[in-house]
N, C-alpha and C positions, 0 to 999 in steps of 0.2 A: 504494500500500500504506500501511494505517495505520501511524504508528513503531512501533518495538521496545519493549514493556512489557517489566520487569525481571520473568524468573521466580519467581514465586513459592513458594517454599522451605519444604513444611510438615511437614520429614524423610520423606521416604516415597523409598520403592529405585526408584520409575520414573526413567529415562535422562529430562530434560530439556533440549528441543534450543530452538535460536532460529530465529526465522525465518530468518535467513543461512545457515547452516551447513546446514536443511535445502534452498534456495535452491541451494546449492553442493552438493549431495548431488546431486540432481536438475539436475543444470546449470540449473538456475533455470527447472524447473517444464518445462522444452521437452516439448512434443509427443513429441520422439522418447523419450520415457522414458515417454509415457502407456500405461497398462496399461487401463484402462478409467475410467471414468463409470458415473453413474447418481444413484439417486433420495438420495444419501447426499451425495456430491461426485464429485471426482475421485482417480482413485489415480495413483502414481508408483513407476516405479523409481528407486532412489537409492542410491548408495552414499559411504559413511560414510569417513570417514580412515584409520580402523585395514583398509578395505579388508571391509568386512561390507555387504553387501548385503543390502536393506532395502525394505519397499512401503510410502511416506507417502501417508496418505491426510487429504488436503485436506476439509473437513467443511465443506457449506455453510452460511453462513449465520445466523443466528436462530434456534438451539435453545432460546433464551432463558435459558440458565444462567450463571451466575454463574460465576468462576475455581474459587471453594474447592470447589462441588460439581462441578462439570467432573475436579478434581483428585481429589476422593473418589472419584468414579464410576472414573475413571482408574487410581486405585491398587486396586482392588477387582479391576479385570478382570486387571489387570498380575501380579497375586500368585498368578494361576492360568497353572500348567504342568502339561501334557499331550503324552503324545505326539502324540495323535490332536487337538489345537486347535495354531491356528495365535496364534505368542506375539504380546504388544503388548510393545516395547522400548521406547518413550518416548512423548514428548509435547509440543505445543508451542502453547502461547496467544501471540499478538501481536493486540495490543488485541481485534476483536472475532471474531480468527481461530482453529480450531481443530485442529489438526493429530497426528495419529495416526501411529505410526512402527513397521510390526508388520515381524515375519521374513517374508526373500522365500521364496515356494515356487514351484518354477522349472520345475512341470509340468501348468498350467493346473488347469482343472475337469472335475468331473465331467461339466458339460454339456457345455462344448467337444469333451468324448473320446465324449461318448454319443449326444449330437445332433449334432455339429457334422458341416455338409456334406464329401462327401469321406472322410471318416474312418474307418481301417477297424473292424472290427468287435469290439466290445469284449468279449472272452470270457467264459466264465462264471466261474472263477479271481479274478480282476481286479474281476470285481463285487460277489461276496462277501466280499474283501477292504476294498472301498471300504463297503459296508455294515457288517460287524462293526467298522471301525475309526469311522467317523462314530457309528455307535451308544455307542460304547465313550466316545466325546469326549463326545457329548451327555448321556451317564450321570453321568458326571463334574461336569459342569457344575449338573446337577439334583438330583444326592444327595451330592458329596461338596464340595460349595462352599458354604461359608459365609456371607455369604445366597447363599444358591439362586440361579442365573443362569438366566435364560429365554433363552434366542437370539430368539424372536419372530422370524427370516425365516429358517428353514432350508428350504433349495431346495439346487438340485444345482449350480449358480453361486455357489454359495458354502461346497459341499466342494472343499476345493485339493486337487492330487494332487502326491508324488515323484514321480523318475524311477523308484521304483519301485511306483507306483500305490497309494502309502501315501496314505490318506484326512485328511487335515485342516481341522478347519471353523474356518473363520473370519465373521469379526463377530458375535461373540458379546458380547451385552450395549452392541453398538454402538445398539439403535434405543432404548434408555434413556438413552442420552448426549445425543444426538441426536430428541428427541420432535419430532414433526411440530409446528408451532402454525397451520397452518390448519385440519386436518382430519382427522378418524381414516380420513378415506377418502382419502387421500393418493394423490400417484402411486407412491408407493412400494409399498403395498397392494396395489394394482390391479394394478400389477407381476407381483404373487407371487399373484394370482388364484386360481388352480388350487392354492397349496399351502396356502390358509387353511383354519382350522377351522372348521365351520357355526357353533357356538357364540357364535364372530366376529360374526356379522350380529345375534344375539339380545343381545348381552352388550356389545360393544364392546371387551372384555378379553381379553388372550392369557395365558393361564396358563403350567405346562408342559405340561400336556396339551397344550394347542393347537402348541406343537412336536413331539409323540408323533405329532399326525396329520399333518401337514407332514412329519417323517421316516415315515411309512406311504405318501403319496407320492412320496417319493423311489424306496422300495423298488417301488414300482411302477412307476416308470422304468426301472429296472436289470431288473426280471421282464422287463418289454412291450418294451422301447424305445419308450417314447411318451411323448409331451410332455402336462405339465399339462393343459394345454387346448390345441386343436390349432387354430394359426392358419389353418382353413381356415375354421374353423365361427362365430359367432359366442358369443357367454356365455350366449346361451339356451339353448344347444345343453349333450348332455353334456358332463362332464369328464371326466377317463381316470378319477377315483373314484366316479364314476356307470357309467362304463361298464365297470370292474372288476368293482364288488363281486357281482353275482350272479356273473360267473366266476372268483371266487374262493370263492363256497361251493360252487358245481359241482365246482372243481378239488378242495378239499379234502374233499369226499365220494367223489367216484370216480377218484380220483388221479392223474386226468389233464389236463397241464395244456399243452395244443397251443392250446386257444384264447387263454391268457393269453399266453404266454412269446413274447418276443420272436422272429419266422420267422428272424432272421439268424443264430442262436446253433446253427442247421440241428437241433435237439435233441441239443447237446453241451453234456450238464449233468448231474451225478449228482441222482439223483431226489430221494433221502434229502433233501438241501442244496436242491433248488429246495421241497420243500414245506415245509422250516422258513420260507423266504424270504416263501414267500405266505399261511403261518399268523401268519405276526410283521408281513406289511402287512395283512392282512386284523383282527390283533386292532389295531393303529394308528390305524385309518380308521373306525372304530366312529363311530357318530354322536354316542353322549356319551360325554362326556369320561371322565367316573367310568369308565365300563368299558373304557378304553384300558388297555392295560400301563404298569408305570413300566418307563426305558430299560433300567434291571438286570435287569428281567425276559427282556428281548427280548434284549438281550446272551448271559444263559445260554442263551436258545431259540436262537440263532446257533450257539453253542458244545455243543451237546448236553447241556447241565447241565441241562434241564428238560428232562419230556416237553411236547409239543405240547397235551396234554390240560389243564398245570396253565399254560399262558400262556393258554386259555381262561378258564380258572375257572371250567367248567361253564357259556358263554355258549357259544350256538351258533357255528361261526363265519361271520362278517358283521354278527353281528345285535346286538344291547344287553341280550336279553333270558335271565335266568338260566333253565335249563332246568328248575325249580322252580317257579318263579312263578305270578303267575297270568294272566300271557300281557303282562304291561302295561311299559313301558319308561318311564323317566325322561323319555327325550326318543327318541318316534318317532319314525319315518319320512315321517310325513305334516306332524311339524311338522319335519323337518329340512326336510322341498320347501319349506316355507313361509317359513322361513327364506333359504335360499338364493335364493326369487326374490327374498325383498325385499333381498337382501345385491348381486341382482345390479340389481336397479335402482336402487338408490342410487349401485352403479357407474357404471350407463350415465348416473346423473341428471348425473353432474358431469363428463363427454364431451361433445364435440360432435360425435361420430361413434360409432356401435355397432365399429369395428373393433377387433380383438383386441390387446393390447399384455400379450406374454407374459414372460418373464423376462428374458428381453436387455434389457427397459427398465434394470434392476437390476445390471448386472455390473460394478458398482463396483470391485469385488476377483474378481470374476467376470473372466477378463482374457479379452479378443478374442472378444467375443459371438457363438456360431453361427447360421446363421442357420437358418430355420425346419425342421421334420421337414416339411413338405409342399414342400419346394422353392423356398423364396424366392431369390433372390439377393441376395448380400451386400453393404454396403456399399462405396465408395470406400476408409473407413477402416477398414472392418474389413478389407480384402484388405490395404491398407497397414501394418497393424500386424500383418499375419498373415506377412511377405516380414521384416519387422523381427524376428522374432522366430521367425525359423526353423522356420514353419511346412510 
């Protein structure tokens, strides 16, 4: 380990820890406190003196930033509290290490409860709670934060759950801390495959819209139970938002929505509630961004505050185009496919195998990776950290 650099002091309210102390939190980093890994670093559980338990997340490497904007970046995310985000409590530089010190939340993710093998079945209650509170965080994050925070990887490995299936997102504003420097096609990317924005492949920029569709994904895991992109198929192959979106303008013309919703939920779901669900993923996943909803919008469609007609805005739903018009979209359908192949070959150009690597790459904070919806079998470590943690 490089020595201890003296903290850097430039009055601001985040907790600053030392390497030791987080060392000794962590019984000094042991495996048996790992919560997961991934394309960020690693995380930990730790507990603190005063008896507060805590998830340090170890940040790899070469973000290439300086202490002072590491610290800015730091105090920016730190000064936002939400009920529905999970908090950052401190912080900690030793020479060229960078460590992350946020609240434990002690009832995994939404993928572990949704995908993970074994597990029973997540009702329809539980789902719409887990939606209206991650939408409600993400809202926050986008309209009432000073600059605006993008999340850039919202997936369902990184909404945490209470013990009482309260929705909280975390890593927000981590992948700006943290910028890749090889590549915008990162493993980390690749990772989150299935929850990117087309616009992504044409633009290279993640707005908030591109988290508006990322969260219209999600909602379409909680509708289907189905994963992003399904490790049977390869990335040529659909994605669940390719292979949604016509059943979801089906479902929301003739109300019926047997072919979308998840078979395990046996049709125990109030109607009213699943068709805000698939008018608020279906206005998400829009191909341009301009015609997504902002999160506020989708919040009141959750909550009855809006009709279904005015989170449209007179677009049809699925589609980009205003029912006025003269039939022509900003960004079509034909240049979304166009987009998307070359989004997916630039993927596959920087593999050395077409096999799928779906969100378990990423479960940094994501804790005890499930393993695939087709049936995979789980790792060594992940049964081991599943026995550890009272699975």
């Amino acid at each position: 380990m490089p020595p201890l650099s003296p903290a850097m002091s430039l009055g601001f309210a985040t907790s600053t820890f030392s390497y030791d102390e987080l060392a000794m939190a962590t019984d000094a980093f042991s495996e048996a406190n790992l919560l997961g890994q991934g394309g960020f670093g690693y995380v930990y559980k730790g507990v603190l003196p005063n008896g507060k338990e805590v998830a340090v997340k170890q940040l790899k490497a070469g973000s290439g930033q300086g202490e002072r904007e590491f610290q800015a970046e730091v105090e920016i995310i730190s000064r936002v509290h939400h009920k529905h985000l999970v908090s950052l409590v401190g912080y900690c530089i030793t020479g060229s290490q960078r460590m992350l010190v946020y609240e434990y939340v002690p009832n995994n993710t939404m993928e572990f409860h949704l995908h993970g093998k074994g597990r029973p079945t997540m009702d329809w209650s539980t789902r719409l709670r887990i939606a209206l509170g991650s939408a409600k965080g993400l809202a926050y994050l986008h309209e009432d934060c000073h600059p605006k925070i993008i999340h850039r990887d919202i997936k369902a490995a990184n909404i945490l759950l209470d013990f009482h299936f309260e929705a909280m997102v975390a890593d927000f504003g981590l992948a700006k801390l943290c910028s890749d420097v090889d590549t915008h096609i990162s493993t980390r990317v690749m990772g989150t495959f299935g929850y990117l924005a087309p616009e992504y492949a044409s633009s290279g920029k993640l707005t908030h819209k591109s988290d508006v569709f990322s969260f219209g994904v999600v909602l379409l895991e909680l509708i289907t139970g189905r994963r992003p992109v399904n490790s049977s198929q390869s990335y040529a192959d659909d994605s669940l938002v390719d292979w949604a979106r016509p059943l979801l303008t089906q479902a929301l013309e003739d109300g019926n929505f047997d072919t979308l919703v998840d078979p395990q939920l046996q049709r125990d779901y109030r109607p009213n509630e699943m068709a805000r669900m698939v008018a608020c993923a279906a206005a998400c996943v829009r191909h341009s961004a301009r015609c997504r909803p902002q999160m506020s919008q989708v919040v009141r469609a959750f909550e009855g505050d809006v009709s279904l007609s005015d989170l449209n805005e007179g677009i049809k739903p699925g589609h980009n185009t205003v029912y006025s018009s003269r039939g022509i979209s900003d960004y079509d359908t034909s240049q979304y496919n166009e987009d998307m192949k070359k989004f997916r070959k630039m993927v596959l150009g920087t593999r050395e195998d077409g096999s799928n690597e779906n969100s378990a790459l990423t479960n940094e904070y994501g804790l005890y990776p499930s393993s695939s919806s087709s049936g995979g079998q789980q790792t060594t470590r992940e049964m081991e950290m599943g026995k550890m943690c009272g699975r």
